[in-house]
C-alpha positions in Angstrom: 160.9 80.6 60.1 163.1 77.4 60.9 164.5 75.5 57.4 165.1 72.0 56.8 169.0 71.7 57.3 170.9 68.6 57.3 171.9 68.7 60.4 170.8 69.7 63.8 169.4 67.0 66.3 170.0 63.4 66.3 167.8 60.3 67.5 169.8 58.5 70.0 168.4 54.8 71.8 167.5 54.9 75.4 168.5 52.7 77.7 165.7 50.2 76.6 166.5 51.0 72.9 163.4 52.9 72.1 164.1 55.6 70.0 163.8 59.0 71.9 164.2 62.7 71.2 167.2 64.2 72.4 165.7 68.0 71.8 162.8 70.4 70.6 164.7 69.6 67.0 163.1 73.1 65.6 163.8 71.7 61.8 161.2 69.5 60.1 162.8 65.9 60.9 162.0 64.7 57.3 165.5 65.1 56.3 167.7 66.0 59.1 166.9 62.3 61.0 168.6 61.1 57.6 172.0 62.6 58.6 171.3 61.2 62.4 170.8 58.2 61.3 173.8 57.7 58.6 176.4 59.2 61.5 174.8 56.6 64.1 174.4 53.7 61.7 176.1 54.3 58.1 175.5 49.9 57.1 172.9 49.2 59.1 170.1 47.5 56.7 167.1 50.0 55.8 165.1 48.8 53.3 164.6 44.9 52.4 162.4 43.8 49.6 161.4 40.2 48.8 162.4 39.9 44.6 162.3 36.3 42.6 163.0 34.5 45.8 165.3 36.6 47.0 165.8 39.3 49.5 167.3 42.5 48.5 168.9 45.1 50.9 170.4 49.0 50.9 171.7 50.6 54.0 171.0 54.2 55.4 174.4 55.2 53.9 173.6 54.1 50.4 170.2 55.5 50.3 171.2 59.3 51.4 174.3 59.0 48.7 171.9 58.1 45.8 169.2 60.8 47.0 171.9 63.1 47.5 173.5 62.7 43.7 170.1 62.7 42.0 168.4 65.3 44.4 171.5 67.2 42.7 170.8 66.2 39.0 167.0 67.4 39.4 168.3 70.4 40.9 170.8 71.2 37.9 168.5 70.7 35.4 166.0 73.5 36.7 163.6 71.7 38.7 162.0 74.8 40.8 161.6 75.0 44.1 157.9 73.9 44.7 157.7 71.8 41.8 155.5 68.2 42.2 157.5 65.3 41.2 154.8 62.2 40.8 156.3 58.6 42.3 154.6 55.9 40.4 156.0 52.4 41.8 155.5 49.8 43.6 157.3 49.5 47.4 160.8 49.3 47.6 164.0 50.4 48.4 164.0 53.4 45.1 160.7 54.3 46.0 162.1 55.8 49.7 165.2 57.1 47.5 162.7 58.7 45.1 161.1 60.1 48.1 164.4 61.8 49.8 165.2 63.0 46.7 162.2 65.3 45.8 162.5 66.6 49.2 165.8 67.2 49.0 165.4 69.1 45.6 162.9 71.7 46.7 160.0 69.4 45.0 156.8 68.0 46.5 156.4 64.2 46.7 153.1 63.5 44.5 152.8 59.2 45.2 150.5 57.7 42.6 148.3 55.1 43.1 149.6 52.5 41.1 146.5 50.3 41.2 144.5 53.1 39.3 144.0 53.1 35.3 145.7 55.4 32.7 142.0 56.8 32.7 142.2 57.1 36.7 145.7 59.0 36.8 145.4 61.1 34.0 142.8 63.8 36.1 145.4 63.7 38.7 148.4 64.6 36.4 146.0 67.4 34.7 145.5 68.8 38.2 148.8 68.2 39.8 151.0 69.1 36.6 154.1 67.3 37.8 157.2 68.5 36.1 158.6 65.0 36.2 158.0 61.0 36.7 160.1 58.9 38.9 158.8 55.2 37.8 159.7 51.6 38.1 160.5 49.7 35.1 156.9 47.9 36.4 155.0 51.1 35.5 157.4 52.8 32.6 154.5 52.3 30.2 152.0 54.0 31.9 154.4 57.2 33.1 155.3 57.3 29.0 151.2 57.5 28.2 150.6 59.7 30.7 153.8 61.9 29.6 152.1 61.8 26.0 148.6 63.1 27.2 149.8 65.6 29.7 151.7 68.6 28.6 154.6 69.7 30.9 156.2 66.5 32.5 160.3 67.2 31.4 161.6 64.0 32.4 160.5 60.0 33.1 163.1 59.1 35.3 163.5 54.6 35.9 164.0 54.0 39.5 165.8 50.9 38.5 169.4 49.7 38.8 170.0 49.3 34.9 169.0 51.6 31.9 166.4 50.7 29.4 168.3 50.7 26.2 167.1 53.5 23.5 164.3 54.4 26.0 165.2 55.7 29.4 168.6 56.3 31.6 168.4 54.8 35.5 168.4 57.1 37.8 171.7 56.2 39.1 173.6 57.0 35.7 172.3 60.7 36.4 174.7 62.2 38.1 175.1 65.9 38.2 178.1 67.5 36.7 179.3 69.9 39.6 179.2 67.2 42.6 176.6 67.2 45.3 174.3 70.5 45.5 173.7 71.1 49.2 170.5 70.7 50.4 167.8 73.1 49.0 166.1 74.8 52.4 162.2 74.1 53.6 159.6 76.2 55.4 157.9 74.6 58.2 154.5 75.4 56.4 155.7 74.5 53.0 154.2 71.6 50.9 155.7 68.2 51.5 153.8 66.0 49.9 150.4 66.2 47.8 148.1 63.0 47.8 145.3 62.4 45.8 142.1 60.9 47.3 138.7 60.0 46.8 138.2 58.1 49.7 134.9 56.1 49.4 132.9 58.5 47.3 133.8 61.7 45.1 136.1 62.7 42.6 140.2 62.7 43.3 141.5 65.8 45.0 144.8 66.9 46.5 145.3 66.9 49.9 147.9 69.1 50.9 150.7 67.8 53.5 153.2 70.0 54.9 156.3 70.0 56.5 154.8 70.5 59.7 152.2 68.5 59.6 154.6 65.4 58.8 157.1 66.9 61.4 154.2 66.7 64.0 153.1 63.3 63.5 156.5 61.4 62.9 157.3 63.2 66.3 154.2 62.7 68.3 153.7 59.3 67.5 158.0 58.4 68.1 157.2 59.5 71.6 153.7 57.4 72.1 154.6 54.1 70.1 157.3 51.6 71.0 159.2 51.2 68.3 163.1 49.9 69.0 166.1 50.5 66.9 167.5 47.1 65.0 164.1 46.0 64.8 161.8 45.2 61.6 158.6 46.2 60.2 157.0 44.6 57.4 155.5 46.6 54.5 152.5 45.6 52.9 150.5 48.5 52.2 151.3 51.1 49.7 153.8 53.9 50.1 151.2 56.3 48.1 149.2 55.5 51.2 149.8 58.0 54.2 149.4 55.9 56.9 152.4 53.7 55.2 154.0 56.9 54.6 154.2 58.5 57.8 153.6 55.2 59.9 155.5 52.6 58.2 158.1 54.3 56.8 159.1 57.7 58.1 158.5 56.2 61.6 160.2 53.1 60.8 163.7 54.9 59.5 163.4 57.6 62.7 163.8 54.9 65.0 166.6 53.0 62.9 164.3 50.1 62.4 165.1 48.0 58.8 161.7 48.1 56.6 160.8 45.1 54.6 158.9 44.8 51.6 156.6 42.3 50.1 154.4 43.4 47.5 151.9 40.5 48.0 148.1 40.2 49.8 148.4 36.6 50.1 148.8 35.9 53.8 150.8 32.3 53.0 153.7 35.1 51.5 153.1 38.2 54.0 153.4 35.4 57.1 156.7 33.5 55.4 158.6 37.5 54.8 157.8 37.7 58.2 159.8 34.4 59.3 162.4 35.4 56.6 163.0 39.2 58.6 162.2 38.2 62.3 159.4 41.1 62.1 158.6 42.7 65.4 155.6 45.0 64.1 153.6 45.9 60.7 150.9 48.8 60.0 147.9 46.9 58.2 144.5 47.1 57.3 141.6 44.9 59.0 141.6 42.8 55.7 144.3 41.2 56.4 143.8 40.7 59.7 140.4 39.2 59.1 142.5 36.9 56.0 144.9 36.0 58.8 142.3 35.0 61.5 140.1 32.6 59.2 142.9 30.9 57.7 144.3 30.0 61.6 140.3 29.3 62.0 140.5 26.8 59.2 143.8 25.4 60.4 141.8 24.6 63.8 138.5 23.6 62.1 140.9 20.8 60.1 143.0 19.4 63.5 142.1 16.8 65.5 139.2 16.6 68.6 142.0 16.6 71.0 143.9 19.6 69.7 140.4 21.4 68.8 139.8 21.0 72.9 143.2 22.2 74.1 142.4 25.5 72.0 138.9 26.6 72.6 140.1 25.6 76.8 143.2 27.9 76.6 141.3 30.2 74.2 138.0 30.8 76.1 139.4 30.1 79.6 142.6 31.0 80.5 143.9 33.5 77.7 140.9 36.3 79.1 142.7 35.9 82.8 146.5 35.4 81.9 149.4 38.4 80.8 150.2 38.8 77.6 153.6 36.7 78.4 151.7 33.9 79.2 149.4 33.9 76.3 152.4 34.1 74.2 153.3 30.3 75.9 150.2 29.5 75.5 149.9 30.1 71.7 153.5 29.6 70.6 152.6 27.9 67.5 150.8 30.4 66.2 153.4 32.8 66.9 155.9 30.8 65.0 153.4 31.2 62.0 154.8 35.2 62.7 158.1 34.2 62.7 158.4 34.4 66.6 159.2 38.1 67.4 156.1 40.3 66.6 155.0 42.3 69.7 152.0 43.7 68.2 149.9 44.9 64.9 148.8 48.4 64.2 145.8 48.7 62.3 144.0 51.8 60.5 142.4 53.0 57.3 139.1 50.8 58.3 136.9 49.8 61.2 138.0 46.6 62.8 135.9 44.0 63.5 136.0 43.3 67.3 136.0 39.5 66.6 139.3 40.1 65.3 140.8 42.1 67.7 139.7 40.1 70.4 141.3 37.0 68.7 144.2 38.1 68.2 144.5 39.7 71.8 144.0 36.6 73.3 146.8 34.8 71.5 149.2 37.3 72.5 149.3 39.2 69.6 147.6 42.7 70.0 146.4 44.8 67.4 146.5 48.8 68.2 143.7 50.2 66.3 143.9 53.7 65.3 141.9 56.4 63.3 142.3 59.4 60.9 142.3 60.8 57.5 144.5 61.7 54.6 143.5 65.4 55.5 145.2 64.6 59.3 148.4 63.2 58.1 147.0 60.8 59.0 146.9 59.6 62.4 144.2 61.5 65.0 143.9 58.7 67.6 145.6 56.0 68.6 145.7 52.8 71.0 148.9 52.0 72.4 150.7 49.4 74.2 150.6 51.6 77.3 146.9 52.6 76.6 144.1 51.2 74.8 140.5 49.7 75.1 139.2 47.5 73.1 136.7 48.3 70.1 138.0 52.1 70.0 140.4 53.9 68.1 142.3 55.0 71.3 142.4 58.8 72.7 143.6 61.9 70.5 147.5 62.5 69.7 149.1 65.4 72.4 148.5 67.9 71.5 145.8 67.2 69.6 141.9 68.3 69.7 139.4 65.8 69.4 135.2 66.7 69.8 132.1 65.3 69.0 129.6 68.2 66.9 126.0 68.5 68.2 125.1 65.9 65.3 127.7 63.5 66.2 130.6 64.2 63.8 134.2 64.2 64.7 136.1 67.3 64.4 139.6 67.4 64.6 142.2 70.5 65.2 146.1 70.2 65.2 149.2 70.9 64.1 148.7 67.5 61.7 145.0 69.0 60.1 145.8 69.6 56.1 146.5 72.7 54.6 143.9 72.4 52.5 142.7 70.7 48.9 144.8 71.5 46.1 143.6 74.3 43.9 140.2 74.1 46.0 139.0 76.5 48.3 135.7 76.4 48.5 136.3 72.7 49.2 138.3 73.6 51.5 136.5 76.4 53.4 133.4 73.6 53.8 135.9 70.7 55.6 137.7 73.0 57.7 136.0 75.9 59.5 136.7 79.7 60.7 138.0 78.0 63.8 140.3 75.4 62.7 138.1 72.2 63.6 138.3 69.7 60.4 135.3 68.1 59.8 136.0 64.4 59.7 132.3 63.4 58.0 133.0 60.1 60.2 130.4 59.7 63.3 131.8 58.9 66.7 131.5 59.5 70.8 134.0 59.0 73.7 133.7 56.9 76.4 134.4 57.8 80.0 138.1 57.4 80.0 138.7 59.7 77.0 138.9 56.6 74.2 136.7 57.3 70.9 135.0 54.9 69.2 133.8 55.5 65.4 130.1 54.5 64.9 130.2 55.3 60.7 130.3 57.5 58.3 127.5 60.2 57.5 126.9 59.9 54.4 126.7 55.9 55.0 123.6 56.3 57.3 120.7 54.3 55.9 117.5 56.3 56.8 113.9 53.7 57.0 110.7 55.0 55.9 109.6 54.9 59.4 112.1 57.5 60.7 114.4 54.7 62.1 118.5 55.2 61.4 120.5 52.0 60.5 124.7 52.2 60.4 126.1 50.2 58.1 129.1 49.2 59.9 127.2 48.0 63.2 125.4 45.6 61.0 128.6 44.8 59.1 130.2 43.9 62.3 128.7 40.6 63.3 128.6 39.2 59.4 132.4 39.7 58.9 132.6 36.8 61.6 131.4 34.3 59.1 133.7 31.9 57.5 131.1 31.8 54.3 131.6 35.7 53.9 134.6 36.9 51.9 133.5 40.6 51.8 130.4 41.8 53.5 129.0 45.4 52.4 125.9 46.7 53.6 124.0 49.8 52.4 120.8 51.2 51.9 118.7 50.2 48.9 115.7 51.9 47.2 113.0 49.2 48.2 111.3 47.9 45.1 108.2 47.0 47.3 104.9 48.9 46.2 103.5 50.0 49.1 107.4 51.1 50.1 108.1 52.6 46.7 111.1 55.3 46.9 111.8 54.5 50.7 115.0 52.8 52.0 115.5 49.4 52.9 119.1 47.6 55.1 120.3 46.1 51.8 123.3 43.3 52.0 126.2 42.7 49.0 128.0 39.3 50.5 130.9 37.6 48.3 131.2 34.0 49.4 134.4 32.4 50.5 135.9 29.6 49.1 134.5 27.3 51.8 131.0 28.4 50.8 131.8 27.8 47.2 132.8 24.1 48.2 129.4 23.6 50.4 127.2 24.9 47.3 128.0 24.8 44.3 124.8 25.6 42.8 123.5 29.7 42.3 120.0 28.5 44.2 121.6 26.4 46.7 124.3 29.2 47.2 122.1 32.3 47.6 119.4 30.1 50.7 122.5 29.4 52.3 123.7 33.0 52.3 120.3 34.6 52.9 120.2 31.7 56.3 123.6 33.3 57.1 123.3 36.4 56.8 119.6 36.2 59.4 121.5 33.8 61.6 124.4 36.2 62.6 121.7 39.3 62.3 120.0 37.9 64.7 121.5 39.9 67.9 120.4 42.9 66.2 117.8 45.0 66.6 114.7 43.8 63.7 114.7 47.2 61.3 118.2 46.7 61.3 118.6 43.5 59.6 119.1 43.2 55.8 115.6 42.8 54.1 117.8 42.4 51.3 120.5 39.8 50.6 122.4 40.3 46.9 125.4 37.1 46.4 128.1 38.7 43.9 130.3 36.4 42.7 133.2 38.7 42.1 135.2 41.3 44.3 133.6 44.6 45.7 135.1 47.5 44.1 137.6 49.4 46.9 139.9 52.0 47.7 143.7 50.9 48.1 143.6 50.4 51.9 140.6 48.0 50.8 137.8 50.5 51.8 134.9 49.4 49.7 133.3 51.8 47.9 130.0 52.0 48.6 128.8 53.9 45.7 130.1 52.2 43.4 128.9 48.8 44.9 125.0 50.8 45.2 125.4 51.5 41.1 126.4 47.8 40.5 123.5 46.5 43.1 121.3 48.9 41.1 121.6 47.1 38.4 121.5 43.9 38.9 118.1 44.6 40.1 116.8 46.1 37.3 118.3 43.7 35.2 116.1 41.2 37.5 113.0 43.2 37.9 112.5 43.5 34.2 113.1 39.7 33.7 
């Protein structure tokens, strides 16, 4: 069985300065491409973060020195091999050192979601049982009540550059007392890193991710995606994410790229880092792109007749019939909004509307749209800049099987599928059968050139009393093209109808934007005007698929980190508020 050494292969430029394999590299690349990458490039910039109006930067040498002494500190006071070390920060620089470190010490990386309440986490550190907390000074209080309620967690380590006086030491006044302790060794099939998810529905559980199963996709997707050493990619989604994990990060330090951090969701701030670190690429999540798209909308909406003409001419004319370089002429001003140097978006976690992706194709500024789960680590399928087709999720990884089931659900096999939910077999045993196929729960087909295309989720499907089947997301499609929407979720609703008592009916939760808050101010005024809305665009549909239904909440939908709303939480608030009405 091959170890994790540090050493071995390195990742060397090609002649066009993408990064390329230069062998089979038999040892898990998690730590090895470290070493390749501090011999190649010791003061090249790694990690940037944006801190009170400043930006702050570490280079590949500094972050393997301070992994390497505390890695060696952990290691000399007992931590066992195996051991789950929880992360609990937000993303920057320490939270990659804290990363390196637990994998360097024989631990497993257990990333906490640090949007969740004391309430939220505490299950996960019952189940998990980490033997220690590596937290930002952000998040020291919560790590503290959560070291109080849960027996068994030895040390709170600050991932900050100064100690907390009386309270806690920074990590980098723990130094070991023998010098660096070499590297502790790694099976391929050995557990990396352990992340906690509920997805859309369902209690927390572990997913397990192993060494190969990272190994596999930091490898495959180095050889499909173009991403060039010296570049930047901006961070904006959370590092106890996998798709940041693996695609934002790992991926990002293989190739010897610089990662920048901005922990903001305000596209005014995510646009200006961007200018500030002459990105080239960012992972996201169709929110933002969506955010993006209706502020340039408004921008347009606001300019004058001539300039509005000039647009929707190069826009709807020539942008569909000219190459990409051309568009980027075209649209120059809009790429300055960028900073000037993106070459394209990837996108993942949630279906993207095909509004967006359109948009943004036309102005030069593609957006690869990709699928997969935690439980695939986490990328399945994937457009690319050499292949892709719009309004899919591009074709399966090498090396990877992709099929549709005889009820049209996705299954999945590879050297990336999970080992399995932590601690649950039977949970296991029902996701991921005798054969190896992971059942994905998502619903999809392929079209004639091998691209898949994800039509919803199982569970989501809205059954009518008349036998008809609705999918959320094809009716969500044409409403998240509306300016006056801020979220859109639809879902199906118990009809409180008489003669349809206990059957479904398309219901439809719509938050107004800020624009539709300006047009109508008043509650009567404001739901007409959504209910008009909400037909108008519904009207390319088919008629049992339009919402019978429309609910105006005046607050945000309850979702998942990579803004996934979850729908049964949004069904037990909608619940409610009808009852609440029906009785009045």
């Amino acid at each position: 069985m091959s170890t994790v050494v540090e050493k071995k292969e390195e990742t060397v430029p090609s002649s066009d300065g993408t990064a390329r394999r230069t062998g089979s590299m038999p040892d898990p690349a998690v730590l090895s491409f470290m070493t390749a990458r501090v011999k190649n490039q010791p003061h090249n910039t790694a990690f940037s973060v944006y801190e009170e109006g400043f930006w702050r930067s570490m280079s590949y040498a500094e972050i393997r020195h301070r992994s390497n002494v505390l890695s060696s500190w952990l290691i000399e006071q007992s931590l066992q091999h195996g051991s789950r070390v929880a992360v609990l920060s937000e993303s920057k620089p320490e939270w990659g050192i804290a990363f390196f470190t637990i994998v360097r010490a024989g631990g497993v990386v257990l990333p906490l979601d640090r949007t969740l309440t004391i309430e939220e986490l505490e299950p996960i550190i019952q189940d998990a049982q980490p033997s220690a907390i590596l937290a930002s000074a952000t998040y020291l209080e919560t790590a503290e009540t959560l070291c109080k309620r849960v027996h068994g967690i030895e040390h709170i380590i600050v991932m900050e550059d100064e100690s907390l006086p009386g309270r806690y030491q920074s990590y980098r006044e723990l130094k070991p007392s023998a010098g660096v302790i070499d590297v502790r060794e790694r099976q391929w099939d050995e557990l990396a890193v352990l992340t906690y998810t509920s997805g859309t529905t369902g209690t927390p559980k572990g997913v397990m991710t192993s060494f190969q199963n990272l190994g596999f996709e930091v490898d495959t997707l180095m050889n499909i995606i173009n991403v060039r050493q010296g570049e930047t990619t901006v961070s904006i989604l959370p590092l106890s994410h996998l798709l940041e994990l693996v695609g934002g990060f790992l991926c990002a330090l293989y190739s010897g790229s610089t990662i920048a951090y901005i922990n903001s969701l305000f596209p005014q701030d995510i646009l200006r880092a961007m200018k500030d670190q002459s990105a080239t690429r960012m992972v996201a999540v169709p929110l933002f792109f969506n955010m993006v798209k209706k502020q340039i909308d408004r921008q347009i909406r606001k300019s004058s007749k001539m300039k509005r003409l000039v647009f929707w001419f190069l826009f709807h004319v020539c942008a569909p019939i000219c190459p990409i370089g051309i568009r980027r002429i075209m649209f120059r001003t809009i790429h300055q909004e960028f900073g000037g140097h993106v070459r394209y978006f990837m996108s993942g976690a949630a279906p993207l509307n095909l509004a967006t992706e359109i948009f943004f194709e036309r102005i030069g500024l593609p957006i690869y749209q990709g699928y997969g789960l935690t439980e695939t680590s986490p990328v399945a399928s994937i457009n690319t800049e050499d292949h892709h087709s719009r309004g899919t999720v591009g074709k399966p990884l090498p090396d990877t099987e992709v099929r549709i089931a005889e009820d049209g659900e996705v299954l999945v096999r590879g050297k990336h599928v999970t080992q399995g939910y932590y601690k649950l077999d039977d949970l296991t045993d029902q996701a991921i059968d005798a054969d190896g196929w992971f059942h994905t729960g998502d619903l999809g087909s392929f079209d004639s050139a091998g691209y898949l295309t994800i039509n919803g989720r199982k569970k989501n499907l809205i059954v009518l009393g008349s036998g008809k089947k609705v999918q959320p997301e094809e009716v969500e499609q044409p409403l998240e093209a509306s300016h006056l929407f801020k979220e859109v979720c639809v879902l199906g609703l118990t009809s409180l109808d008489e003669l349809r008592q206990g059957q479904e009916e398309v219901g439809c939760v719509v938050v107004p934007s800020d624009e539709a808050l300006g047009l109508h101010p008043g509650p009567k005024a404001m739901a007409r005007a959504m209910e008009d809305e909400v037909s108008r665009r519904c009207k390319v549909l088919a008629g049992y698929k339009q919402p019978s239904c429309v609910i105006v909440h005046s607050g945000e939908l309850p979702t998942t980190t990579t803004k996934k709303i979850k729908r049964t939480e949004v069904r037990a608030l909608v619940n409610e508020l009808r009852r609440e009405n029906h009785d009045a």
